[in-house]
C-alpha positions in Angstrom: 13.8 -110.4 -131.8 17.3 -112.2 -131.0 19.2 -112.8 -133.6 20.9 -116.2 -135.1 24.1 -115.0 -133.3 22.6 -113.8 -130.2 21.3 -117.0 -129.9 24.3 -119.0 -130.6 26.5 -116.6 -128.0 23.8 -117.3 -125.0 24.1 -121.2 -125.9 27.8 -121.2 -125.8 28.0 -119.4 -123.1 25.6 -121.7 -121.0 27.8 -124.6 -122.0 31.0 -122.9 -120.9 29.0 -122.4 -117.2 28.4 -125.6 -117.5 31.5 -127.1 -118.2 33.3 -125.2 -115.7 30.9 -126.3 -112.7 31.0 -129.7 -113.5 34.6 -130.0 -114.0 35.6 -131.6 -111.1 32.9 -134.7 -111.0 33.8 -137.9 -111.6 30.6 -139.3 -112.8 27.7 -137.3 -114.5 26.3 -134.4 -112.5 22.8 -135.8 -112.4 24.3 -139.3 -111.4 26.0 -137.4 -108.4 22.6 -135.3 -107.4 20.9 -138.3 -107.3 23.1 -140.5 -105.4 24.2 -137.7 -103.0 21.2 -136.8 -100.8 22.7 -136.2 -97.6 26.7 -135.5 -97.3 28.7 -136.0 -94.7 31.7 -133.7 -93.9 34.7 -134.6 -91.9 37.2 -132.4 -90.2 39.9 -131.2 -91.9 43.1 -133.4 -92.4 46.8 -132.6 -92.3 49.2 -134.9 -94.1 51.9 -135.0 -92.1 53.9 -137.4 -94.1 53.5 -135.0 -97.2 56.1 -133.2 -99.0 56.8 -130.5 -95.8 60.5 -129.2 -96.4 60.6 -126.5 -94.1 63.5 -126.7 -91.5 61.2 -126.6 -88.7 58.6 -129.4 -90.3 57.2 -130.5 -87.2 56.4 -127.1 -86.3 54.8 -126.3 -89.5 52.6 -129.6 -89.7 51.4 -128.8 -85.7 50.6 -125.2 -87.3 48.3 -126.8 -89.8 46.3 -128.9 -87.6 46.2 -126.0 -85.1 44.6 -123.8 -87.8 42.2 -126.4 -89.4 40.6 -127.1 -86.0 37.0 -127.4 -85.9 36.9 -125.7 -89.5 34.4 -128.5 -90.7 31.5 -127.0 -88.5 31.9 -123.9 -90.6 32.2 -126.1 -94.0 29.1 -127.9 -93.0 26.8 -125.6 -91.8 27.6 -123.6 -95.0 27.6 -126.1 -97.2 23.9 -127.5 -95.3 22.8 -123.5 -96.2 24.2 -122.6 -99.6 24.2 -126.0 -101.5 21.2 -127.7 -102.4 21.8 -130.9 -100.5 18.7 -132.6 -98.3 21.0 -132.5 -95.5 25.0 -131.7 -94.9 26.0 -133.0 -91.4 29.4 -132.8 -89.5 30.9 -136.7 -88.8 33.2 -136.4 -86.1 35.9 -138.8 -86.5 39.6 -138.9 -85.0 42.7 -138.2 -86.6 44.0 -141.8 -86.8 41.2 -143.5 -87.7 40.4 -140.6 -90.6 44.1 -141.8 -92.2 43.0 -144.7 -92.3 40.6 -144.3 -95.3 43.3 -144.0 -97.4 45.6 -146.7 -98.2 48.2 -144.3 -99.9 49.0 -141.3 -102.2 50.8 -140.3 -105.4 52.3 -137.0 -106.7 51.2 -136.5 -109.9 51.6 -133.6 -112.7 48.3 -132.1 -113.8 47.9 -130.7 -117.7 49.3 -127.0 -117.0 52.5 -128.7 -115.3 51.4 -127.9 -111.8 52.2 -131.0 -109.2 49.4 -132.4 -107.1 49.0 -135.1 -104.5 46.2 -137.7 -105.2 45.0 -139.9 -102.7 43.4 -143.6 -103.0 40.7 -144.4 -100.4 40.3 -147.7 -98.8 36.8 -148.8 -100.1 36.6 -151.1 -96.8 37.5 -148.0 -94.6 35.4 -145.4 -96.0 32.4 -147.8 -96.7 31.6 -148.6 -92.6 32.3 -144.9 -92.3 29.4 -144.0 -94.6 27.2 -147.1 -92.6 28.1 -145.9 -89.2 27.6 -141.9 -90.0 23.9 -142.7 -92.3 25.3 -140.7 -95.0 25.2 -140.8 -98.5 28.7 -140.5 -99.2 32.0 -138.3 -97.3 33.4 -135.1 -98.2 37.3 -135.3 -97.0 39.5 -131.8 -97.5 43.3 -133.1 -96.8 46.3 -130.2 -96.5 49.3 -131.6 -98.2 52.4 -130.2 -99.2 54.4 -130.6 -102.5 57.2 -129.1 -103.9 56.6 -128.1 -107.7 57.3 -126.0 -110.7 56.1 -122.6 -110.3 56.5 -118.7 -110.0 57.0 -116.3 -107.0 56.4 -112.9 -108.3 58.2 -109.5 -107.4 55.6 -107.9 -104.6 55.3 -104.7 -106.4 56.8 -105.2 -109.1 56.5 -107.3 -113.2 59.5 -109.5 -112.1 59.1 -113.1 -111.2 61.2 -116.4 -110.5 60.5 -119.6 -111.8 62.0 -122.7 -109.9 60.6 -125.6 -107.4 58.9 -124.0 -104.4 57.2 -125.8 -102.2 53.6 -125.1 -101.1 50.9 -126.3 -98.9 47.5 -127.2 -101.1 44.0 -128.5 -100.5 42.7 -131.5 -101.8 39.2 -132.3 -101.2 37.2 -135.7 -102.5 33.2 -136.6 -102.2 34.1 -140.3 -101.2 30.9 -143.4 -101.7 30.1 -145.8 -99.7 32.2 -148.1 -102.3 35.1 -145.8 -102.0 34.7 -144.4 -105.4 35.7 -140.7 -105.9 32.3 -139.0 -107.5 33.5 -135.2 -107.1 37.3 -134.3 -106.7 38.9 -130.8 -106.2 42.9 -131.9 -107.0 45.2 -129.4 -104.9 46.9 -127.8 -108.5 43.6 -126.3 -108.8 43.7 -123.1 -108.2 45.9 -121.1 -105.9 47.5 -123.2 -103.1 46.2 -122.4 -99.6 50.1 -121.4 -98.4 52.5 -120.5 -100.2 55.5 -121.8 -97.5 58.1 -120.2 -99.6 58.7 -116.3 -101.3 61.6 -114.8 -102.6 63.7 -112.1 -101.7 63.4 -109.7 -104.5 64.6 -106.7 -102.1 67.3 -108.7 -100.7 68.9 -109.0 -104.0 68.4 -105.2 -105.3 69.8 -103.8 -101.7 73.3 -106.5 -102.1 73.5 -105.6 -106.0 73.5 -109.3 -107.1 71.4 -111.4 -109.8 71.5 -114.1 -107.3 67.7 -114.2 -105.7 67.2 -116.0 -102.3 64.7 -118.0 -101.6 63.0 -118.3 -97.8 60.6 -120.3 -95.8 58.0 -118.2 -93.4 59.1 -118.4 -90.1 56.4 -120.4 -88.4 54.9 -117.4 -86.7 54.8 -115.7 -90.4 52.4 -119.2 -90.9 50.4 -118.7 -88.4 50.0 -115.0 -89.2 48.5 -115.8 -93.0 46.2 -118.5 -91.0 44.7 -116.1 -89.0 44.8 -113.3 -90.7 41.0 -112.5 -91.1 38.1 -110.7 -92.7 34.5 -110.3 -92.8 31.9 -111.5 -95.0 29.0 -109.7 -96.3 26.2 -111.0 -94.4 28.8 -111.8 -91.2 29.1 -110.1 -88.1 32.6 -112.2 -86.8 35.8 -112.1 -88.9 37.1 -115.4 -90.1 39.9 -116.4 -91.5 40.9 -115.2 -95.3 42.4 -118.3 -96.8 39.3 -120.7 -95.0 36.7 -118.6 -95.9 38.7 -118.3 -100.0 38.4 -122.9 -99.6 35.4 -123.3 -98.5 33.3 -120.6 -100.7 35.0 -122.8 -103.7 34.2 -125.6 -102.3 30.5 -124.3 -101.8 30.5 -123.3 -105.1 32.1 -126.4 -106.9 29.9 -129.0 -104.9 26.3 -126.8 -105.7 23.6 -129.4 -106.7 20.9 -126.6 -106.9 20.5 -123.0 -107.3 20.8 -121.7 -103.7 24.8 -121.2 -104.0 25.3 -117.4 -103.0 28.2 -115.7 -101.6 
């Protein structure tokens, strides 16, 4: 027989669960199950007017779209198989006319300190999107860089440095036909999808200095940690690490029933 305390432990515990699988909603879970029947997922943005301070910017940002590609058939199809929905379709839209949901952004400072980019749809914009596509409302995953307060840590090794670095994150939004943001993954949460800089730890033991540089990857080191792949469970093709790390989050976070699995 369970006892007081037993029982009080399994309640708390189911609240905590619940708490962090509903943190990212904007309205009330059940509101958002039962407005969002059928979800429609666009490709992968790039914001190429983000904060990008890399030397060779142009290269970078052309990097990023490279990589993203046709991502969102994978971010669909999994979606359509792991997360409850009716129906989770692809919307093929191009680039220029998929800017042009949004009528700006704003950098903004989350509650551990971490910098974010926040991004306000155009209700007009989004709203014949959602018409033309027969959805119930848009999933949008933009890469954006910031620079902001953080840590790069010693590779093996308990040393770190704290400054400004300047990283490459992954918003993501579940946009209505109104424009209102029901479900929102902000880019400060969790680990960014790049890291553009990391600091030369080595460099400064090998010249005897306290004085630790700080680099960008070369583009080619980008396009590496794009690419660079594994394999899933169930999979028989590799795909890439940091895509596959997104969009099981995402899978996970945007869940309206039980059939979520890794």
């Amino acid at each position: 027989m369970k006892t007081t305390q037993q029982i009080l432990m399994v309640l708390f515990l189911l609240l905590l669960l619940g708490g962090c699988a509903s943190k990212h909603y904007q309205v009330a879970p059940e509101i958002y199950r039962e407005r969002v029947k059928v979800l429609g997922v666009l490709p992968l943005m790039v914001d190429a007017e983000s904060t990008i301070l890399h030397p060779q910017r142009q290269e970078v940002v052309a990097i990023l779209q490279q990589s993203a590609g046709e991502k969102y058939l994978r971010l669909s199809a999994q979606l359509n198989a792991r997360a409850g929905y009716k129906e989770v379709r692809p919307v093929i839209i191009d680039p220029p006319s998929q800017q042009q949901l949004f009528t700006g952004s704003t950098l903004q400072i989350g509650k551990d300190g971490r910098t974010f980019r926040r991004y306000q749809p155009d209700p007009a914009a989004v709203g014949e999107l959602v018409r033309v596509a027969n959805v119930d409302a848009l999933l949008v995953v933009i890469l954006n860089g910031v620079e902001g307060k953080g840590k790069r840590w010693e590779r093996l090794g308990p040393r770190y440095l704290e400054g400004n670095f300047n990283d490459i994150q992954a918003s993501a939004m579940v946009l209505a036909g109104s424009g209102e943001i029901l479900w929102e993954k902000s880019g400060a949460s969790g680990a960014p999808l790049v890291e553009l800089q990391y600091v030369g730890f080595d460099e400064a033991f090998y010249n005897h200095t306290d004085q630790v540089p700080v680099h960008f990857l070369t583009p080619d080191g980008l396009r590496r940690v794009l690419q660079a792949s594994d394999k899933g469970l169930l999979e028989k093709e590799a795909f890439s690490t940091r895509y596959r790390t997104l969009f099981d989050t995402l899978t996970e976070g945007l869940a309206v029933g039980k059939l979520w699995q890794r």
